[in-house]
N, C-alpha and C positions, 0 to 999 in steps of 0.2 A: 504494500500500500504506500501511495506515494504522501511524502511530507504533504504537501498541499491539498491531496484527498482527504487525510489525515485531520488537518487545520478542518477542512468544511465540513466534515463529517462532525468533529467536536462542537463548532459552531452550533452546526442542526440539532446536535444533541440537547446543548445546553437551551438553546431557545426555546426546543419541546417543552422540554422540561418545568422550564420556567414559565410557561403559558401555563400548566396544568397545575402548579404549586400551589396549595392550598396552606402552608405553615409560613408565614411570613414573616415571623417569630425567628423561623429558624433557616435563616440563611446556610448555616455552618453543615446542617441535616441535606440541605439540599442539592451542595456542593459534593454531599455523600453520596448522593443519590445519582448525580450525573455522573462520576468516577462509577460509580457499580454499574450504571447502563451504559458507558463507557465500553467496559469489561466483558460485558457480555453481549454487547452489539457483535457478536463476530461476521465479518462480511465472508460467508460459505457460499456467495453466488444466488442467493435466495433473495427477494426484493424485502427492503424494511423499509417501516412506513412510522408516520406517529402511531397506530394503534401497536405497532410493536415496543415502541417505546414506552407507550401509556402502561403496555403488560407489563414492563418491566419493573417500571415506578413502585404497580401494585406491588411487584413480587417484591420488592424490594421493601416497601413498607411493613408487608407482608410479613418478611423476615424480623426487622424491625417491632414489631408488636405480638411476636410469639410469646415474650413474657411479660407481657401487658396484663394490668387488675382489671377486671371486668365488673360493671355493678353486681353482677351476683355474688363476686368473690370477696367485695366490700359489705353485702350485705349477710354474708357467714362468717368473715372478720366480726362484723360486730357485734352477730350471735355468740359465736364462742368469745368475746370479750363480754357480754354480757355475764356468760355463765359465768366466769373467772369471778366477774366482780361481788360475784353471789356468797 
């Protein structure tokens, strides 16, 4: 891949990306996020498009919130903190 394929391809990436960001908060997360779709944009000859990238984001988030608290998990947190305090 040539340097200047390279440079446009980053470009495109990051643009994507930043059109679909919804953490605006989190600049630092996002710059994650383009290096990971980065990485796995690999060019095998197959056409990629924004919804390839949008999958990416998800998967990427995806990954990101695997050990994420869920209201139910906060809501058995505060059962069994209840019983404790019994």
């Amino acid at each position: 891949m040539s340097c200047e394929f390279r440079e446009q391809l980053l470009e495109y990436i990051s643009e994507t990306v930043g059109d679909i960001w919804q953490l605006e908060s989190r600049p630092d997360l996002e710059k994650d996020c383009v290096d990971y779709v980065v990485n796995e944009f690999d060019d095998d000859g197959y056409s990629r498009d924004d919804d390839f990238i949008k999958y990416l984001v998800i998967k990427f988030l995806s990954n990101h919130c695997r050990d994420a608290v869920s209201s139910q998990d906060l809501e058995y947190m505060a059962q069994q903190q209840k019983g404790n305090d019994i």
